[in-house]
C-alpha positions in Angstrom: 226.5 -14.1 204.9 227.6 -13.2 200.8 225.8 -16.8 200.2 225.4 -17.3 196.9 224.6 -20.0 194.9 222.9 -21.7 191.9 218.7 -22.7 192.0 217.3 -25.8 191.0 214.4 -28.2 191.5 213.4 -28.8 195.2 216.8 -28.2 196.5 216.9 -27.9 200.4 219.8 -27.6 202.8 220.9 -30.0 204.8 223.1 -30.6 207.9 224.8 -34.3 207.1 227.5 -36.4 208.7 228.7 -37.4 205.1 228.5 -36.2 201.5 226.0 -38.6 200.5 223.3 -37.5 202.9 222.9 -40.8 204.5 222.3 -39.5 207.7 221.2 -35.9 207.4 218.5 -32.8 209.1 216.5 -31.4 206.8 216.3 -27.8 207.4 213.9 -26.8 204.6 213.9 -25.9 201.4 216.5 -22.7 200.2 215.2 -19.6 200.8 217.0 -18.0 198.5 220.4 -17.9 196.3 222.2 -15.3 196.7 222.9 -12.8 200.1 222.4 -13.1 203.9 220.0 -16.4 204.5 219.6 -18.1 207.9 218.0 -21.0 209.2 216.3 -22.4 212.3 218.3 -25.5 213.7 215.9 -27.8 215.6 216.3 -28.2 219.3 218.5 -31.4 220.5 220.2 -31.5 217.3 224.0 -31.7 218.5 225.7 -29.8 215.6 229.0 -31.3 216.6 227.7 -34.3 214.9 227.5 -32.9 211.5 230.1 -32.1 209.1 228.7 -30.4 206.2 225.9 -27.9 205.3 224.7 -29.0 201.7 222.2 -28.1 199.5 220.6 -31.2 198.2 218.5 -31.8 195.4 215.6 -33.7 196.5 213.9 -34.8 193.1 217.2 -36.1 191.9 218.8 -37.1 195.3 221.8 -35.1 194.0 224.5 -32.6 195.4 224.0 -29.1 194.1 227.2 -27.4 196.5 228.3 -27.8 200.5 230.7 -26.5 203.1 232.7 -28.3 205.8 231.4 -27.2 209.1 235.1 -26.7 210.7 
């Protein structure tokens, strides 16, 4: 909820163990930047195993922004 951020090439959001998405779900490309977004978590993913919710930047492999899942 009040999500906002900033758009770029292919950037998707990912659930990751570490900040340099070595081990990672895809969840899709962004749906949006700004406002209430929510996404589908697969079944037998045990969130308990990730730490962060990123949005990655595909075509560069880079880190656009990400929260610690607490």
């Amino acid at each position: 909820e009040d999500f906002e951020t900033t758009n770029g090439p292919k950037v998707h959001l990912y659930l990751s163990k570490d900040l340099e998405a070595s081990d990672f779900v895809d969840l899709g490309p962004i749906k949006g930047t700004t406002g209430n977004i929510n996404y589908q978590v697969p079944d037998g993913v045990d969130l308990s195993e990730y730490r962060y919710v990123m949005h990655w930047c595909v075509t560069f492999s880079e880190l656009f922004n990400y929260v610690e899942i607490k």
